[in-house]
C-alpha positions in Angstrom: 10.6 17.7 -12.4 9.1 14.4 -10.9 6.8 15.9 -8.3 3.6 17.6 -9.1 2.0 20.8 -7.1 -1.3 19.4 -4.8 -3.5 21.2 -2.1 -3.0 18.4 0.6 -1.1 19.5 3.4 2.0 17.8 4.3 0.6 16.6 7.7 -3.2 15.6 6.1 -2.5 12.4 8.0 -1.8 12.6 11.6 -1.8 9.7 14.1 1.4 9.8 16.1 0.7 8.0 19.0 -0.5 5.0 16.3 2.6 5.7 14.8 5.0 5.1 17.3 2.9 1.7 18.5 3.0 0.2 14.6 6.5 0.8 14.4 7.4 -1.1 17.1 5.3 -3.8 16.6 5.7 -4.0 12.5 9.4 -4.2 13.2 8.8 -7.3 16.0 6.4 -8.9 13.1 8.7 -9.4 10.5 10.1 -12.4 11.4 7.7 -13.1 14.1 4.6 -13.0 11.8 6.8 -13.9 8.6 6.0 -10.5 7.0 10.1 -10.1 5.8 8.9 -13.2 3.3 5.7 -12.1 1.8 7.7 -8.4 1.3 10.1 -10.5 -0.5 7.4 -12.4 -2.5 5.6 -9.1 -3.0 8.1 -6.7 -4.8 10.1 -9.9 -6.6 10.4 -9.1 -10.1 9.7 -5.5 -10.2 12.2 -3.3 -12.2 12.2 0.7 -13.9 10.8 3.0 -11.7 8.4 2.3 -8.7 6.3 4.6 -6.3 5.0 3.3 -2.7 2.1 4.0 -1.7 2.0 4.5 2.0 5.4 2.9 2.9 5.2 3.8 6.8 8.0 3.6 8.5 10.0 1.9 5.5 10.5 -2.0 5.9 9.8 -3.1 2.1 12.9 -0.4 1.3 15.4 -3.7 2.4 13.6 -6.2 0.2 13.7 -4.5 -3.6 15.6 -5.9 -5.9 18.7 -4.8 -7.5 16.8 -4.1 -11.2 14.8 -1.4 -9.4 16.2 2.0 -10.5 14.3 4.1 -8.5 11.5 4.1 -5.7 9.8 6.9 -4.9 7.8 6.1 -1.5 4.5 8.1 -0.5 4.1 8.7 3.5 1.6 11.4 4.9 2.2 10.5 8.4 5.2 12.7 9.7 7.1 10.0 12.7 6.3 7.3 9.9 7.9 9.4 7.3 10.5 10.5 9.2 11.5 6.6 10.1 10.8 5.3 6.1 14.0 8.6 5.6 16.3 6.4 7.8 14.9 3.3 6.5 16.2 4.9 2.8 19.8 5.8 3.4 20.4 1.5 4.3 18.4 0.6 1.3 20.3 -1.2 -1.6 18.4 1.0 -3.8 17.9 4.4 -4.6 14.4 5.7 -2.5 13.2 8.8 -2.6 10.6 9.5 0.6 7.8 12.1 -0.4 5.0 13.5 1.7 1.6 12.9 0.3 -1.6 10.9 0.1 -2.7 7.8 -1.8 -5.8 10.2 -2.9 -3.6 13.1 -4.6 -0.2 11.6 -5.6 2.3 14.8 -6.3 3.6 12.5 -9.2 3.2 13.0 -13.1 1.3 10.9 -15.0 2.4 7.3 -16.6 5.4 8.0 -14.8 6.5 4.2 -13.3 6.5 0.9 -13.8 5.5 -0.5 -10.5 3.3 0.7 -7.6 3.2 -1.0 -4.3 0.5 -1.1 -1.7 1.3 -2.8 1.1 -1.1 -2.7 3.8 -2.3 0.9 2.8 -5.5 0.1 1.0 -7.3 -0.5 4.4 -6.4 2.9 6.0 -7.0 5.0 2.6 -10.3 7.7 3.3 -11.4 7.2 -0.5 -10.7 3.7 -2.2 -11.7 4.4 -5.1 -9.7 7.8 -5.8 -6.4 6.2 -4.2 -6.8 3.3 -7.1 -7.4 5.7 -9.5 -4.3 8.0 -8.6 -2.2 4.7 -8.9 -3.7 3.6 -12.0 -3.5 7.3 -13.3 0.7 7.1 -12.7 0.9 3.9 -14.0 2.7 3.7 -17.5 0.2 1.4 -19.6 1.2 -2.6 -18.8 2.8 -1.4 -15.5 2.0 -3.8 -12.1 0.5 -2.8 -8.9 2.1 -5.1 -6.3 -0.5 -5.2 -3.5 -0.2 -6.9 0.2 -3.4 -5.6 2.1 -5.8 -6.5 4.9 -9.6 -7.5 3.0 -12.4 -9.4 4.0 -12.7 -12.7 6.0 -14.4 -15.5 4.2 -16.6 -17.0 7.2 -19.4 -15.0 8.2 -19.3 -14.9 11.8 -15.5 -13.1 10.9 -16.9 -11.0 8.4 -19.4 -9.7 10.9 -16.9 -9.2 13.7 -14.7 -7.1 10.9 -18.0 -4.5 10.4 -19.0 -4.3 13.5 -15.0 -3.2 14.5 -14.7 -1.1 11.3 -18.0 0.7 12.6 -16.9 1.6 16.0 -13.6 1.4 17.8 -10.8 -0.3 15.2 -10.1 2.6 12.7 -9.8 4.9 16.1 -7.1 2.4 17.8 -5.6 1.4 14.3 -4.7 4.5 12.7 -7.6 4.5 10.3 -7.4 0.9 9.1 -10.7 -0.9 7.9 -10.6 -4.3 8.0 -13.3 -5.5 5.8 -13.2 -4.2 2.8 -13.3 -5.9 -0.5 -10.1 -4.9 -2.0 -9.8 -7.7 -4.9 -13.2 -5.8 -6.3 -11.8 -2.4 -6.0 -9.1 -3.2 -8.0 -10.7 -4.9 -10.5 -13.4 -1.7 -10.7 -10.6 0.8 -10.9 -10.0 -0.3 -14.4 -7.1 -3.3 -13.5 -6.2 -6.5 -14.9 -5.7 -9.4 -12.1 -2.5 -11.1 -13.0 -2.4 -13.4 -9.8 -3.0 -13.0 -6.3 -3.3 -15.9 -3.2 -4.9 -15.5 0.3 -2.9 -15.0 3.1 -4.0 -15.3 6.9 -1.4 -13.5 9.6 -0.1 -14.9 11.6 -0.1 -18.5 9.6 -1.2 -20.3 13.1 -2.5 -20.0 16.1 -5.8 -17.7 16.8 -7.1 -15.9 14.0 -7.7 -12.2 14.3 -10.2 -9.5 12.6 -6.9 -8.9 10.8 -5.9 -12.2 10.1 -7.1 -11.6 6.6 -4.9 -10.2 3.8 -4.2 -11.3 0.1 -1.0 -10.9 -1.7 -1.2 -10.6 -5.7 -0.3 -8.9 -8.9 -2.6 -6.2 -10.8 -1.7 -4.9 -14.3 -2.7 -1.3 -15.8 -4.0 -1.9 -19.1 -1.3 -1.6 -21.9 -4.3 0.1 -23.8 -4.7 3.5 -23.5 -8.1 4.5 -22.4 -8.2 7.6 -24.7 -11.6 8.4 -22.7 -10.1 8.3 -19.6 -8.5 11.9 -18.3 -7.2 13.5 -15.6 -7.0 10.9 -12.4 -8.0 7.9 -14.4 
């Protein structure tokens, strides 16, 4: 058996109204924004097994490529998981759509080859223990292909991006924090960077709190850590 037993409740995420707004407007931002492209660019090369983390309502299912065996995509929110099912049955490749949370994956161990997060790492409650669950069922050398909202590089944005993550913005935005350093979290959770390159959404015009994001490649170790145990 694939899946493992957990305590977290099916419905441990629950933002429906969010829901229903981001899968509009994710849908209208694929070409509009150019996010159908960086998907692409994001899961290009991947092969074996992979697990999503947080795939939403399901538009990176359309862009994995044919060498991909098996996906097996993570959703806690129920109208988001319940769109990412349809999304599945038109993908060109098998995809398997599991409740759960980034925090308590109900995967086995060193199970896949590939883990994706793509735009998930800003919403997570714990950073730290969602990067240790993907590094945990990570076979050793396996990638984490990551897409995700991070910190602005001016300081007048950086301020703006605290002072939202502090108040109003996770409220509105379905728990999404806009400022966090997610190149050092990686890194910390015990990853080798590959590659990654900053990306600012939309490419012109005004730039937003979440204008931010970086695109890149993350390897787990091929080294066992033999005093690493249990969530990595």
């Amino acid at each position: 058996m694939r899946l493992r037993s957990t305590k977290i409740p099916k419905d441990a995420v629950h933002h429906p109204v969010f829901a229903r707004c981001y899968a509009r407007l994710s849908v209208a931002a694929e070409s509009a924004a150019g996010l159908a492209a960086l998907r692409s660019e994001l899961l290009s090369g991947l092969s074996g097994r992979v697990i999503e983390i947080g795939a939403g309502n399901g538009l990176n299912f359309a862009h994995y490529p044919p060498a991909v065996a098996e996906v097996v995509a993570i959703e806690p929110e129920r109208t988001l998981r319940q769109l990412a099912v349809r999304a599945a049955l038109r993908s060109g490749v098998p995809v398997d759509v599991v409740p759960g949370t980034a925090e308590a994956l109900p995967v086995k161990s060193e199970a896949f080859d590939g883990a994706v997060a793509s735009l998930v790492l800003c919403t997570v409650r714990q950073v730290r223990q969602s990067l240790a669950e993907i590094r945990r069922v990570l076979r050793p050398g396996g990638e984490l292909r990551f897409f995700e909202h991070v910190r602005a590089e001016g300081r007048a944005m950086a301020a703006t991006q605290r002072a939202l993550d502090r108040t109003v913005w996770p409220l509105l935005a379905g728990g999404c924090h806009t400022s966090r350093d997610t190149l050092a979290a990686i890194e910390e959770a015990g990853f080798e960077m590959v590659s990654y390159r900053r990306v600012r959404l939309p490419e012109h015009g005004v730039r937003l709190p979440t204008s931010s994001c970086v695109l890149g490649v993350a390897r787990r170790s091929p080294v066992v850590d033999r005093g690493r145990t249990g969530l990595g």
